[in-house]
C-alpha positions in Angstrom: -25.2 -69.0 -75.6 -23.3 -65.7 -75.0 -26.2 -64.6 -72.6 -25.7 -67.6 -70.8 -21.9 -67.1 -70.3 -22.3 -63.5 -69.1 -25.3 -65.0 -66.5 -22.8 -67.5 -65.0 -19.7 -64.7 -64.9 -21.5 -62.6 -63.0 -21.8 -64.8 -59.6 -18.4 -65.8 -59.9 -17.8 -62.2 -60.2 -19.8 -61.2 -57.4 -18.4 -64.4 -55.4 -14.7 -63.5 -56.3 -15.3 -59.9 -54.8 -17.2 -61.0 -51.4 -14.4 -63.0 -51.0 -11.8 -60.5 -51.7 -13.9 -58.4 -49.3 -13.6 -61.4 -46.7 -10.1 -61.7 -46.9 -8.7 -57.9 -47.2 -11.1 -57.7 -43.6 -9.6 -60.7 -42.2 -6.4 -59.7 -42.9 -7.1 -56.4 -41.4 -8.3 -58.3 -38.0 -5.5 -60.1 -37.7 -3.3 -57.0 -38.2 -5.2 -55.2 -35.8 -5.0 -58.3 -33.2 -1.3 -58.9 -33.5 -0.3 -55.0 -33.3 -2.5 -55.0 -30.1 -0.3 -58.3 -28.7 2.8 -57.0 -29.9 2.1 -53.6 -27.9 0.8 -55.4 -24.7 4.0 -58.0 -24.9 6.6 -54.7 -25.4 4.8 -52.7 -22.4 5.0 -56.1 -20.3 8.5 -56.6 -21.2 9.7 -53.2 -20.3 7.7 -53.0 -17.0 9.5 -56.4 -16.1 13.0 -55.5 -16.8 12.2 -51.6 -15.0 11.2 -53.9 -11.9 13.9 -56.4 -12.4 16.8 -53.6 -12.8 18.9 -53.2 -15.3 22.8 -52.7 -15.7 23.5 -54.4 -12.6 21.7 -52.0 -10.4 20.5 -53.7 -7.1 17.0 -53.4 -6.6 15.2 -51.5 -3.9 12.8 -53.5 -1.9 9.0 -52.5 -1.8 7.5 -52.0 1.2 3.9 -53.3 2.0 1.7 -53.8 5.0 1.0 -57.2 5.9 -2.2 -58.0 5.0 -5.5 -60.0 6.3 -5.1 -62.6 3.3 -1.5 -62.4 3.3 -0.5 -65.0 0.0 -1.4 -65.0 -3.3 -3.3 -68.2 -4.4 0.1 -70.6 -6.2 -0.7 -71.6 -9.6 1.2 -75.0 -8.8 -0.7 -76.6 -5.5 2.1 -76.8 -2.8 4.2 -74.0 -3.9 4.8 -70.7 -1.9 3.2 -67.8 -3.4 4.3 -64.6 -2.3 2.1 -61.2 -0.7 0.7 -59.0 -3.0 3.3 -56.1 -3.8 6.4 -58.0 -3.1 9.7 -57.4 -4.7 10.2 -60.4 -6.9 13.4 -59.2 -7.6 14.3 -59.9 -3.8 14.1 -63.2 -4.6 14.5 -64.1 -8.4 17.2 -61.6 -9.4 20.4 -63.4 -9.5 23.8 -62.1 -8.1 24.8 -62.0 -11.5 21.5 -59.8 -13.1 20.3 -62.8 -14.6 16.5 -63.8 -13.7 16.9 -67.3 -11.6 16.6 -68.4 -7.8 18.9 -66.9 -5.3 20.2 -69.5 -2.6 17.9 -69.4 0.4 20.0 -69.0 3.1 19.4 -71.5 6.7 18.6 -69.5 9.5 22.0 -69.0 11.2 20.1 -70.4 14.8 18.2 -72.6 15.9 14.5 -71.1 16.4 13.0 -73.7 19.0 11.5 -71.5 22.1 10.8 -68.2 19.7 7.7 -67.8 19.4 8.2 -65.8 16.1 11.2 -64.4 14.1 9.8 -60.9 14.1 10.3 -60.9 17.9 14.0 -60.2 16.6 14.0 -60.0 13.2 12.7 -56.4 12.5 14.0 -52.8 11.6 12.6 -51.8 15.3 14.1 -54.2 17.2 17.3 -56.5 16.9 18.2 -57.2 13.2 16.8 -54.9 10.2 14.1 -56.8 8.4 15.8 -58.4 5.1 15.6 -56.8 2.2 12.5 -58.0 -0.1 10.7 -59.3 3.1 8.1 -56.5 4.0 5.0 -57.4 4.4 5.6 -61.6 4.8 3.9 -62.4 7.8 6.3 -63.9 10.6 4.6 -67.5 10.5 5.8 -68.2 6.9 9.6 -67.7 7.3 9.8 -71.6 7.5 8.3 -71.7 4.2 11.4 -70.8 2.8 14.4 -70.6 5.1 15.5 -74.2 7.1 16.3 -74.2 10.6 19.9 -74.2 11.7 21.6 -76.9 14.1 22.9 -75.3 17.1 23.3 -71.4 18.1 24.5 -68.5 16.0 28.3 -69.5 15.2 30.9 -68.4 17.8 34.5 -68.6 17.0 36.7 -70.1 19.7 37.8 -67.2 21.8 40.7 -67.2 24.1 38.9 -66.1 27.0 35.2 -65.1 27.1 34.8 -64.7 31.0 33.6 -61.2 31.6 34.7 -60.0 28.2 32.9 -57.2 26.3 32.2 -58.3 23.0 32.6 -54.6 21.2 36.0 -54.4 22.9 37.1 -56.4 19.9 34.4 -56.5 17.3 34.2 -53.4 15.7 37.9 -52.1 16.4 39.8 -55.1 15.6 38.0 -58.0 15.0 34.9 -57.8 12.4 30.7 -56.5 13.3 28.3 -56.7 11.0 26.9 -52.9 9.8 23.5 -54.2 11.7 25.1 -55.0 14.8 26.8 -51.5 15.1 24.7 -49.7 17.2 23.5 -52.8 20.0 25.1 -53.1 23.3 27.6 -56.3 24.3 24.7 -57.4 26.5 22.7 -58.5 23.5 25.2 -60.9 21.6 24.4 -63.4 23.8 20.7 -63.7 22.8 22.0 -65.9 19.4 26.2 -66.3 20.2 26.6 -68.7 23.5 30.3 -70.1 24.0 30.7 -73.5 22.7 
């Protein structure tokens, strides 16, 4: 009878071991795996908060060429996608540092009879391009920005007739930084007297 026992101890032995075996590698695997994630998820992480600046910094915007397929395919059917290379951060960094939505300010004019914004809206011509919105093609501005009712706002002025506009702005009155630089002859392209 002792033979027998030692017959039967043997496989449960052997059985006991494999499985030992089968667990210490599986344990080993799933080590492996999870220090892999865990590396991935920390270079991810840091990448994201370099690009999304940090202690309040503002981010600077990327520039990129417009390009022939100009929008990444959306993930949620209807949704706006943005250019490869954009500067997220343009858009989803908050005022605050957080990670949101910024407003999306209206268009301060109306755009019927433009053909496109670019025509004015670029750092070679009228106003500087916004900041995060190199390489968006002009036809999507829409997308995101609504149309305004009625021109560019003009506060009442005493007199307007024959006045220069940089006679005041700019000296006594307030000019936008972008504005500096253009000649009185050009206000009237978005301000008209109401």
């Amino acid at each position: 009878m002792s033979a027998g026992r030692g017959t039967a101890a043997v496989p449960r032995r052997r059985r006991a071991a494999t499985l030992g075996r089968f667990l210490l590698w599986l344990a080993t695997a799933v080590a492996v795996v999870g220090a892999v994630l865990a590396f991935g998820i920390v270079l991810g992480t840091s990448d994201l908060v370099r690009s999304l600046g940090t202690g309040g910094q503002t981010p600077q915007p990327t520039a990129v060429e417009p390009s022939p397929t100009p929008w990444l395919r959306s993930i949620a059917p209807g949704q706006l996608a943005m250019p490869p290379g954009s500067d997220c951060a343009a858009c989803h960094l908050n005022p605050d540092g957080g990670i949101g939505l910024r407003p999306i300010p209206a268009l301060a004019h109306p755009v019927h009879g433009w053909t496109t914004c670019t025509e004015c809206h670029d750092n070679q011509r009228l106003v500087e391009t916004a900041p995060g919105h190199n390489g968006i093609h002009a036809d999507q501005c829409l997308v995101c920005h609504t149309e305004a009712d009625g021109p560019a706002p003009t506060p009442q002025h005493p007199s307007l007739a024959g006045a220069d506009c940089l006679g005041c702005h700019g000296k006594i009155a307030p000019l936008p930084s972008s504005m500096a630089d253009r000649p009185s002859e050009l206000c009237w392209l978005c301000h008209q007297s109401q």
